[in-house]
C-alpha positions as YAML, in Angstrom:
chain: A
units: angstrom
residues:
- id: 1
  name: UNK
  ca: [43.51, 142.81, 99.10]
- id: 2
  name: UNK
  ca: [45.76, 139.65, 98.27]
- id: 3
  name: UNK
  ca: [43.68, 137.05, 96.77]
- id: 4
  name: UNK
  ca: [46.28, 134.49, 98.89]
- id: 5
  name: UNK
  ca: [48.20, 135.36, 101.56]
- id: 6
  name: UNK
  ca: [50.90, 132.86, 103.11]
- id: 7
  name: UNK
  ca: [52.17, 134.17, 106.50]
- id: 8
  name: UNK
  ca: [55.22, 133.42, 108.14]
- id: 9
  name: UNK
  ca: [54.97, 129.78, 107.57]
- id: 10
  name: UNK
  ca: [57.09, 127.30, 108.83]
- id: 11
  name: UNK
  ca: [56.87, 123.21, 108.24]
- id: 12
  name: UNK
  ca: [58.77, 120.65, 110.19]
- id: 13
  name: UNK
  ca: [58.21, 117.18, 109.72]
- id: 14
  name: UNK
  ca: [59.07, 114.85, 112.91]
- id: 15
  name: UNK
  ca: [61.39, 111.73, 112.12]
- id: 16
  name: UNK
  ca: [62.04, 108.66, 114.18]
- id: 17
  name: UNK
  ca: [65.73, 109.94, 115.53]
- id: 18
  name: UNK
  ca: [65.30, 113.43, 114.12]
- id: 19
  name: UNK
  ca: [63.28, 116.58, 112.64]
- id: 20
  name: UNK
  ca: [63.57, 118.24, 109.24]
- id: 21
  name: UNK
  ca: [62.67, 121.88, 108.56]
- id: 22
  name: UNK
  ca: [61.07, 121.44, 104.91]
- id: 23
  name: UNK
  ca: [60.05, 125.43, 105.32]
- id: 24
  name: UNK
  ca: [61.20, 128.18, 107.32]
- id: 25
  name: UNK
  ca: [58.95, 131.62, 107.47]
- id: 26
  name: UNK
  ca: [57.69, 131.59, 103.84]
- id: 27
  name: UNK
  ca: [55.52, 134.94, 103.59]
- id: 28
  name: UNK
  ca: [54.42, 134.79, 100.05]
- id: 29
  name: UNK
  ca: [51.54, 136.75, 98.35]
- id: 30
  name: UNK
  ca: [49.42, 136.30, 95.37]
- id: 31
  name: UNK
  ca: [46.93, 138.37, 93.28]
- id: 32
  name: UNK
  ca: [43.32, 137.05, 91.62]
- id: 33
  name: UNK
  ca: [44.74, 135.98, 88.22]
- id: 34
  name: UNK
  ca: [48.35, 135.72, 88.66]
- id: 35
  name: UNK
  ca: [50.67, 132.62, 87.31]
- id: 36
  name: UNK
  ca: [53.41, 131.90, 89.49]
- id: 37
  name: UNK
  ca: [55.70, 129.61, 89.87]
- id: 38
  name: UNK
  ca: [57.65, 127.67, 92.77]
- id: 39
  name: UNK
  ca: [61.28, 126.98, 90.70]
- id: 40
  name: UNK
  ca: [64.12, 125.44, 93.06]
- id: 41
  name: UNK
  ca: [66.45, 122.00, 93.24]
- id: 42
  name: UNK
  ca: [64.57, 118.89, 94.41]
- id: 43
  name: UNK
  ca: [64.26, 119.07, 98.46]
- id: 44
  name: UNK
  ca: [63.75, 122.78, 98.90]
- id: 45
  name: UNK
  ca: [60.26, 122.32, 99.55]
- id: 46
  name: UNK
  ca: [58.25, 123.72, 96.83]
- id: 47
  name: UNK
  ca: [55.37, 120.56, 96.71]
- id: 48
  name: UNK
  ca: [55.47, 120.55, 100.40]
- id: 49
  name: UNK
  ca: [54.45, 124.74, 100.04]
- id: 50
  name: UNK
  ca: [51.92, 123.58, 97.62]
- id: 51
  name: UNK
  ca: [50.43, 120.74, 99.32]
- id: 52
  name: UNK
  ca: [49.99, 122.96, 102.77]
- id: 53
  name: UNK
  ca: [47.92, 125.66, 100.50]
- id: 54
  name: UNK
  ca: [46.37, 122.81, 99.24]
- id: 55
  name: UNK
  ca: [45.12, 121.76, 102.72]
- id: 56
  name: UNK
  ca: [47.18, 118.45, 102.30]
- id: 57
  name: UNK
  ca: [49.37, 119.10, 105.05]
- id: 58
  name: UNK
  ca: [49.21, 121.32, 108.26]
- id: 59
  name: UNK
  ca: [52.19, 123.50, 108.93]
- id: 60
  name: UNK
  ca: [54.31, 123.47, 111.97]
- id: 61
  name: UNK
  ca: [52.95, 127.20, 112.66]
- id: 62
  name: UNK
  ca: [52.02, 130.38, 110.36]
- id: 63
  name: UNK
  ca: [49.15, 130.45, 108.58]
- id: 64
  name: UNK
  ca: [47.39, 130.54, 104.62]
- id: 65
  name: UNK
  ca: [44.69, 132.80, 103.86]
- id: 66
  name: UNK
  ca: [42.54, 132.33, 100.51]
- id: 67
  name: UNK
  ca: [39.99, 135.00, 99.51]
- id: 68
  name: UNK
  ca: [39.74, 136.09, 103.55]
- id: 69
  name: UNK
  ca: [39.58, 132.33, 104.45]
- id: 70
  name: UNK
  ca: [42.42, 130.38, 106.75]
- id: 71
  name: UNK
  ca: [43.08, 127.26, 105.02]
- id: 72
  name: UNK
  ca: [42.23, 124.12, 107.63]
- id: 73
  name: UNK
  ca: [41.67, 120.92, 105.01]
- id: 74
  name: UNK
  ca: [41.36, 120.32, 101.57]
- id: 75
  name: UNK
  ca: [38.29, 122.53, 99.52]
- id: 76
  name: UNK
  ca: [36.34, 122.61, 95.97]
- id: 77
  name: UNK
  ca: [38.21, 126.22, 95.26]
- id: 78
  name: UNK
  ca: [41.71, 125.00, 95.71]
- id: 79
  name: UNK
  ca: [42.06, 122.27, 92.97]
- id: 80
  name: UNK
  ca: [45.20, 120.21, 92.49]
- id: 81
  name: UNK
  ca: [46.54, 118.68, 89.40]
- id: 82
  name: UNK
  ca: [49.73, 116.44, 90.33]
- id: 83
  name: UNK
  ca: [52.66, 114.86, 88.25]
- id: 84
  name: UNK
  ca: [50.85, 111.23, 88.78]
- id: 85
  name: UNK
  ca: [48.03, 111.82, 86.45]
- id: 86
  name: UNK
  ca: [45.50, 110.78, 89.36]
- id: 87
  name: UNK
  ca: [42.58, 110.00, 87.51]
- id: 88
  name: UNK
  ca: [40.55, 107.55, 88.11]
- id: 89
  name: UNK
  ca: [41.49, 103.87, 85.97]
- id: 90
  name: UNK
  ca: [38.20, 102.56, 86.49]
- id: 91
  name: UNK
  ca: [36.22, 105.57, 85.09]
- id: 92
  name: UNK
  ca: [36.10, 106.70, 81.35]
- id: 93
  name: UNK
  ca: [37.49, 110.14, 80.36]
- id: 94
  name: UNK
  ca: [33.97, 111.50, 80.53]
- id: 95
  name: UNK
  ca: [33.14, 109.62, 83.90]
- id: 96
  name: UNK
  ca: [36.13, 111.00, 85.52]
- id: 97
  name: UNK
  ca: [35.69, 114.61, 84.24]
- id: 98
  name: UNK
  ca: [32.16, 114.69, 85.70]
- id: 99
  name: UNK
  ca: [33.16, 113.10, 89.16]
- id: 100
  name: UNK
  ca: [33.32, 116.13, 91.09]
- id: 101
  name: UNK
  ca: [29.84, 117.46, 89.47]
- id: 102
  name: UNK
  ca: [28.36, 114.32, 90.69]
- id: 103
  name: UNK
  ca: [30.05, 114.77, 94.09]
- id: 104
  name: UNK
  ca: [28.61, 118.53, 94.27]
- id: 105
  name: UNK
  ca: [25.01, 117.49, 93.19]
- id: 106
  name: UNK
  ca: [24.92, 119.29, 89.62]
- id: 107
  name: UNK
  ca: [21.90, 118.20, 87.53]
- id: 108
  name: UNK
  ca: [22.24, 115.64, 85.15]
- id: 109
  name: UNK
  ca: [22.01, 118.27, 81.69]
- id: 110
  name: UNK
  ca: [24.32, 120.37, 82.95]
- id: 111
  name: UNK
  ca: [26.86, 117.88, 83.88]
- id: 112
  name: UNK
  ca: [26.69, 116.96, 80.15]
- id: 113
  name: UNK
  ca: [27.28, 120.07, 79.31]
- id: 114
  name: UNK
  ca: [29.99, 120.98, 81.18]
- id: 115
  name: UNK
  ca: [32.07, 117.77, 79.95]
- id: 116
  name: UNK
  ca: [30.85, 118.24, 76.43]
- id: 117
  name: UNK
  ca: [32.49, 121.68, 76.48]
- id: 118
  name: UNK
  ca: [35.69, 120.24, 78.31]
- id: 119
  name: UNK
  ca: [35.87, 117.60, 75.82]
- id: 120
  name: UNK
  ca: [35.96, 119.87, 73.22]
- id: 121
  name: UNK
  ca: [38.24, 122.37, 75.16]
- id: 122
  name: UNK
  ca: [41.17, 119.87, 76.02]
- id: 123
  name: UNK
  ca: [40.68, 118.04, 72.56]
- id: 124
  name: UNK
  ca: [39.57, 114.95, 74.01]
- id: 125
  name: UNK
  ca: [36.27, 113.85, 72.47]
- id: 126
  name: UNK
  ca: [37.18, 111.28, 70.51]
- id: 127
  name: UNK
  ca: [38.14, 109.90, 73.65]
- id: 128
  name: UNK
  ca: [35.30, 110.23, 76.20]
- id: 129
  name: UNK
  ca: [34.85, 106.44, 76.30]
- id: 130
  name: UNK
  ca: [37.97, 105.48, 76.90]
- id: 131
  name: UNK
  ca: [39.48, 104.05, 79.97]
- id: 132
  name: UNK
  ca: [43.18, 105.69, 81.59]
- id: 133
  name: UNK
  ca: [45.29, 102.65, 80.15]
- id: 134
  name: UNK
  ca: [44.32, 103.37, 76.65]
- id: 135
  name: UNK
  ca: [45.48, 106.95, 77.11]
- id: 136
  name: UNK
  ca: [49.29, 108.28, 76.37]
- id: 137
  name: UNK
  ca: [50.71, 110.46, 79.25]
- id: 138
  name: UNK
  ca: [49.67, 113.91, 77.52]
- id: 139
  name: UNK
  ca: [45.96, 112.66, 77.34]
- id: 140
  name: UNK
  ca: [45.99, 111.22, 80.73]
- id: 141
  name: UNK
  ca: [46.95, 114.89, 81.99]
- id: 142
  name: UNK
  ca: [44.81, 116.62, 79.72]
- id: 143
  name: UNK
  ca: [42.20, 114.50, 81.72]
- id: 144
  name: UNK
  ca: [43.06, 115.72, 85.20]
- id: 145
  name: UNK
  ca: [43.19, 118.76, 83.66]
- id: 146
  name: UNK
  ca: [39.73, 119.02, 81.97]
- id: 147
  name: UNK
  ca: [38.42, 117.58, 85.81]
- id: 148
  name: UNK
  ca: [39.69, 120.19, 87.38]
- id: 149
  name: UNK
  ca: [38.32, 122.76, 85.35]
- id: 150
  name: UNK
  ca: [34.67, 121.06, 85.75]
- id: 151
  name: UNK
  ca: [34.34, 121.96, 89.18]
- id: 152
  name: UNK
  ca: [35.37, 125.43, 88.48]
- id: 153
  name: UNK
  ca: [38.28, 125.70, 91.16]
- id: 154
  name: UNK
  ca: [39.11, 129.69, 90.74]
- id: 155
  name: UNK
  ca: [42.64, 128.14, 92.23]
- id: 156
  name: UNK
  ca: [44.62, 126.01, 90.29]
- id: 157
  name: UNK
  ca: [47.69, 124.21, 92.17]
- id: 158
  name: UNK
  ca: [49.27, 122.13, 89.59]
- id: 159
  name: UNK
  ca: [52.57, 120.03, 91.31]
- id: 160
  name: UNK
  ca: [55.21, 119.34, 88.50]
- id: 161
  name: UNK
  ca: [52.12, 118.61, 85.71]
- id: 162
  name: UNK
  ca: [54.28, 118.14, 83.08]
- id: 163
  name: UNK
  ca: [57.62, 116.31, 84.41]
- id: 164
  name: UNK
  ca: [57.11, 113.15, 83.26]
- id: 165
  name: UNK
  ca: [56.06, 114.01, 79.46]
- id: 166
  name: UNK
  ca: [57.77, 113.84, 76.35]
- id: 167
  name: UNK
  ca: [59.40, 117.72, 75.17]
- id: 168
  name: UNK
  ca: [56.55, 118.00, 72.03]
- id: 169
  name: UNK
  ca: [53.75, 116.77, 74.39]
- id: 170
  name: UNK
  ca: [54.60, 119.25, 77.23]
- id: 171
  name: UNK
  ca: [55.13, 122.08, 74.85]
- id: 172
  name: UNK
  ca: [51.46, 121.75, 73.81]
- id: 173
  name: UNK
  ca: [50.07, 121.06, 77.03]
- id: 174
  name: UNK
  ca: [52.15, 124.40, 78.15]
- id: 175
  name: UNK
  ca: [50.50, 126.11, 75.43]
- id: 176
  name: UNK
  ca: [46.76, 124.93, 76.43]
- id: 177
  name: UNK
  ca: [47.39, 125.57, 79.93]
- id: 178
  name: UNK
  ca: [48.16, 129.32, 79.26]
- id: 179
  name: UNK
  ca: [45.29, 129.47, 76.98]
- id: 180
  name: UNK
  ca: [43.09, 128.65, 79.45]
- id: 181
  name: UNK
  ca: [44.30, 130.73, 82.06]
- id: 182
  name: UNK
  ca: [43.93, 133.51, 79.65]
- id: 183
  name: UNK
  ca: [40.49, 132.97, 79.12]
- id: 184
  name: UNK
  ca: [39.32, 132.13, 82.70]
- id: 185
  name: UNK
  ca: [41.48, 134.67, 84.97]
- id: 186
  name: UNK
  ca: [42.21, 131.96, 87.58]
- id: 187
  name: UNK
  ca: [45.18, 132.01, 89.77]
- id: 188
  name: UNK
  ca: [47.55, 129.56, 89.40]
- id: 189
  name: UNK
  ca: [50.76, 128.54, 91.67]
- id: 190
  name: UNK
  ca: [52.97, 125.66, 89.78]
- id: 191
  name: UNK
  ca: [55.75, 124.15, 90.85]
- id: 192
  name: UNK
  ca: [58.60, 123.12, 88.58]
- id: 193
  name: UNK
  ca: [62.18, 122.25, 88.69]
- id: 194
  name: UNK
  ca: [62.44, 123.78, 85.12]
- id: 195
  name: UNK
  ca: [63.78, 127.01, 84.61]
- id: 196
  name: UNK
  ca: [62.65, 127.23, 80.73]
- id: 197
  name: UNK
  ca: [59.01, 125.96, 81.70]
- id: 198
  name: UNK
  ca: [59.15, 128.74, 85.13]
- id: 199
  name: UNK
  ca: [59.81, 131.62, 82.12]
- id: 200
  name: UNK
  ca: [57.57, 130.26, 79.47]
- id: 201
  name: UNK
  ca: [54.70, 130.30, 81.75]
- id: 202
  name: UNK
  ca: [54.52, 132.25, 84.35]
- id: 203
  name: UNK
  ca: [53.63, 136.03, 85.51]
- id: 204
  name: UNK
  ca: [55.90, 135.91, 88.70]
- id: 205
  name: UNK
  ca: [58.88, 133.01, 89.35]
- id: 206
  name: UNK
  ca: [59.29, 132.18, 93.23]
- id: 207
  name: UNK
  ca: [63.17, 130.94, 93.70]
- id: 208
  name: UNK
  ca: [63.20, 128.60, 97.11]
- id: 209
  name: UNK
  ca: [66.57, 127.84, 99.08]
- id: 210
  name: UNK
  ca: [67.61, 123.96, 99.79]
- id: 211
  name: UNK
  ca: [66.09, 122.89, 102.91]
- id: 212
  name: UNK
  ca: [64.90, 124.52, 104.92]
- id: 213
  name: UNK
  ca: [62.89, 126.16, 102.24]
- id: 214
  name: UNK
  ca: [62.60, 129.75, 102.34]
- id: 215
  name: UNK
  ca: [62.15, 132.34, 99.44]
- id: 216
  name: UNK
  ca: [65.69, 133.28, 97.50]
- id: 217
  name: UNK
  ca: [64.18, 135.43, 94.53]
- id: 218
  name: UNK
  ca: [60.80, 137.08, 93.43]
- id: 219
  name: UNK
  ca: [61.30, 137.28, 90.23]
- id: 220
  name: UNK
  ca: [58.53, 139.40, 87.86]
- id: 221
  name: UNK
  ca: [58.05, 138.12, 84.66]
- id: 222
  name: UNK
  ca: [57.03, 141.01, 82.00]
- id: 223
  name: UNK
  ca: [57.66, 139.15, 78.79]
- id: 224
  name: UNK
  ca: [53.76, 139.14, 76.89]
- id: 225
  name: UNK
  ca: [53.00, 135.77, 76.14]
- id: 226
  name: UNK
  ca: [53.56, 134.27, 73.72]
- id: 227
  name: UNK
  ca: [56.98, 133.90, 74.56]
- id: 228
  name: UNK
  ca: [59.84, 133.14, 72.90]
- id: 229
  name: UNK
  ca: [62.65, 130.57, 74.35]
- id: 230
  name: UNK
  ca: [65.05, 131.73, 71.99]
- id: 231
  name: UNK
  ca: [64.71, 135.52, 72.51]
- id: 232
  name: UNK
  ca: [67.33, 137.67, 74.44]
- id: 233
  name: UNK
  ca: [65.73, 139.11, 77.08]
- id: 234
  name: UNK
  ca: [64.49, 134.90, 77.78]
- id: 235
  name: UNK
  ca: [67.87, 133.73, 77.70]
- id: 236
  name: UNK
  ca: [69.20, 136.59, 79.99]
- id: 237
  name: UNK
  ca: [66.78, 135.63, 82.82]
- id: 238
  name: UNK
  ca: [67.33, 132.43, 82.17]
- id: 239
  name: UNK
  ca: [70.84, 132.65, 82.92]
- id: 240
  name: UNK
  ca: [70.32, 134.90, 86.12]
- id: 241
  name: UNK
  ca: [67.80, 132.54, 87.28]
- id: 242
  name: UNK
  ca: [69.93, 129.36, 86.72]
- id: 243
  name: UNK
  ca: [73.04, 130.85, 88.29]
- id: 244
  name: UNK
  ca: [70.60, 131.49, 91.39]
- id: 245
  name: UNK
  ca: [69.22, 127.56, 91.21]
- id: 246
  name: UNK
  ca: [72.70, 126.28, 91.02]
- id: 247
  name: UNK
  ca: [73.89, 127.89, 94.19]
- id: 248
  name: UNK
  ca: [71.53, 125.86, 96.27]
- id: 249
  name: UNK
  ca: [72.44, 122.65, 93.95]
- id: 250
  name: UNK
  ca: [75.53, 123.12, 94.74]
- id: 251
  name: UNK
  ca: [74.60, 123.69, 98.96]
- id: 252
  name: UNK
  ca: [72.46, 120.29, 98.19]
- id: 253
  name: UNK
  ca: [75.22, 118.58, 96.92]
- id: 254
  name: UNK
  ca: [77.73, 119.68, 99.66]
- id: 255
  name: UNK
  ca: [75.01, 118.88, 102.25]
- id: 256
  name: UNK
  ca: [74.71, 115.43, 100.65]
- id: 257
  name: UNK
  ca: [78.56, 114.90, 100.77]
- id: 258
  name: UNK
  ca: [79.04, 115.90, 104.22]
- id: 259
  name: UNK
  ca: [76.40, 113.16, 105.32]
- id: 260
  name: UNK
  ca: [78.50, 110.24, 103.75]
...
């Protein structure tokens, strides 16, 4: 049975003088332990896909299903790491990667425990008592990260994670990410706008149209990991998956033109 199941779902979101159709009957599986990612031009609706299996958002009809469950709000085994390295500033590293123990009631030893291990696992304990502002970019995320992976989400949803970070920073974080889904078998669903990131990372690359969003491509990915960027059979999908992002570029940038 499909771990996650998205069925014939369809999001419209209700203007002051008009509606927009973000998506248009997305049907969309996944398996336990698959890495997929959401790859299309900005506006085709790939964060507002994310955000309804998140729980974020409600859609206009369809439905989500997640281990035999229809997704109605926001739960513990959906986590969500976004682009906006939402931690908390107020908390140390430590503090903010035992939050959601606290939340869930977890005894006091084995909260230490658990962000003792992170700490270690994300390379961040020479920073446990440090505050957000004293963090680059890379450690910020590697923060939101490690809190995620205390409360043991078994889904990760992780919203353009890496966007905003330096090439050498991302690279690493890319690798650590990948590492860890290796060793824990959870499913993850990222979104991008990167076609290089989309191939280094994932198991299965979803191509969305420009608004309304539906599903262009489902691309398989069979390249072992590691992989490497400057390898043929990379740079051939590569190519076949940017000529298929450029098309609906090029229908955003006509759509954009027309409405001047």
């Amino acid at each position: 049975m499909d771990y996650i199941s998205i069925n014939n779902l369809c999001k419209t979101f209700q203007g002051n003088d008009r509606s927009v159709p973000a998506l248009q009957n997305i049907n969309l599986t996944l398996s336990r332990g698959e890495f997929v990612c959401l790859l299309g031009p900005s506006g085709c609706g790939k964060s507002t896909l994310l955000n309804s299996l998140a729980g974020f958002i409600q859609p206009s009809s369809g439905e989500i299903i997640v281990n035999g469950q229809p997704v109605k709000y926001p739960g513990p085994e959906r986590g969500v790491v976004f682009q906006e390295y939402a931690i908390f500033p107020w908390m140390t590293v430590a503090k903010n990667i035992a939050f959601g123990l606290e939340i869930k009631g977890t005894s006091a030893a084995k909260i230490r425990e658990s962000v003792d291990t992170l700490l270690d696992t994300l390379g961040l304990r020479e920073f446990r008592d440090r505050f957000p502002k004293d963090l680059s970019g890379g450690m910020r995320q590697r923060v939101a990260i490690a809190r995620l992976l205390a409360i043991d989400s078994p889904v990760m949803l992780m919203d353009e994670p890496f966007g905003a970070l330096d090439a050498l920073t991302r690279r690493t974080l890319q690798d650590e990410l990948l590492r860890i889904w290796h060793e824990s078998g959870k499913t993850i669903l990222f979104v991008t706008h990167s076609i290089e990131e989309s191939l280094y990372l994932a198991t299965r690359i979803v191509v969305m149209t420009y608004r309304p969003g539906t599903i262009k491509c489902n691309q398989i990915v069979t390249m072992p990991h590691p992989r490497d960027p400057s390898g043929v059979e990379f740079n051939e999908l590569k190519r076949d998956l940017g000529l298929l992002v450029m098309e609906e570029q090029e229908r955003h940038t006509s759509d954009e033109m027309k409405a001047l």
